[in-house]
C-alpha positions in Angstrom: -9.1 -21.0 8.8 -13.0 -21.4 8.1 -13.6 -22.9 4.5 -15.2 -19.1 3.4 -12.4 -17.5 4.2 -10.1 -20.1 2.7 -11.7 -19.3 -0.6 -11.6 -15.5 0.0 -7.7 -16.3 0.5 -7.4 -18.2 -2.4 -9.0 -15.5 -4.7 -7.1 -12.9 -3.3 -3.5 -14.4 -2.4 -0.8 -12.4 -4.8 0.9 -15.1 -6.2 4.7 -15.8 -5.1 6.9 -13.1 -6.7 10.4 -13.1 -7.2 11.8 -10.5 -5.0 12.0 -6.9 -7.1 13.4 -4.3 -4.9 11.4 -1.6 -7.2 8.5 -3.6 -7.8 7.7 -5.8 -5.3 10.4 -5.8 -2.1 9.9 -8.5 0.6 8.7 -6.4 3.2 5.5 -5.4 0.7 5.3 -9.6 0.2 5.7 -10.3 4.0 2.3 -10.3 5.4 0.7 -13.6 6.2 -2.3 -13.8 3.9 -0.3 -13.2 0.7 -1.8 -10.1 -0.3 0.0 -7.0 -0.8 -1.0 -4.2 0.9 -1.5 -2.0 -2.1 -4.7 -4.2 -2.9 -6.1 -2.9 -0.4 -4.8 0.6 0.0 -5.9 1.7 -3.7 -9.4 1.5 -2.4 -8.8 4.2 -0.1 -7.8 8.1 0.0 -4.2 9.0 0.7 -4.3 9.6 4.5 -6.3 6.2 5.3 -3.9 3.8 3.1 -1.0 5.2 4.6 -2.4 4.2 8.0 -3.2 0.9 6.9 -0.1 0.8 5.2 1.8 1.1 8.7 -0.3 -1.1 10.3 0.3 -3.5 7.7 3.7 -3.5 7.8 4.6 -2.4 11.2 8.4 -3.7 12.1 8.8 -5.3 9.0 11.6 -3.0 7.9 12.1 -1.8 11.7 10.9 -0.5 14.8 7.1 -1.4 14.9 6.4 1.4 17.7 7.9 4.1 14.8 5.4 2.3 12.2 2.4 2.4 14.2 3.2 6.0 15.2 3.3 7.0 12.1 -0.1 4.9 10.9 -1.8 7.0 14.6 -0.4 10.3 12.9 -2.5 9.7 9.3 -5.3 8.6 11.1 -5.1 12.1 13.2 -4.7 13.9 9.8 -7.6 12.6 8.3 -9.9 13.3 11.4 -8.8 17.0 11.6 -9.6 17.0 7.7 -13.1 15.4 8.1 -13.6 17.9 11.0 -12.8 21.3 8.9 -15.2 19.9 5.9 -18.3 20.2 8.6 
């Protein structure tokens, strides 16, 4: 990892949580860099996060093909929304 991007780590890595299965369950602490998804996501509208929210996650509580499936099917909703606002 480049020494920038070790910094943008560092300032952004959620610090280790106890597992909290309302809160904070492992699979929303899972991914490599540290951060939770929702960091992310909460910067976004609802049919975007949830597609990066997939992606994210994908095969971390089961079968990745289902996750990323489901990630393609926001995606799809949020072009045939941006479509009927032209």
């Amino acid at each position: 990892m480049g020494e920038e991007m070790q910094k943008v780590h560092k300032r952004t890595k959620t610090p280790s949580l106890p597992h909290d299965p309302v809160n904070h369950p492992k699979h929303y602490t899972m991914h490599p860099s540290g951060v939770e998804c929702i960091e992310i996501t909460r910067h976004m509208n609802f049919n975007l996060g949830n597609a990066v929210k997939y992606i994210w996650r994908a095969g971390e509580k089961g079968d990745v093909i289902q996750d990323l499936e489901k990630a393609i099917w926001y995606l799809q909703d949020e072009v045939k929304r941006l479509k009927n606002e032209l």
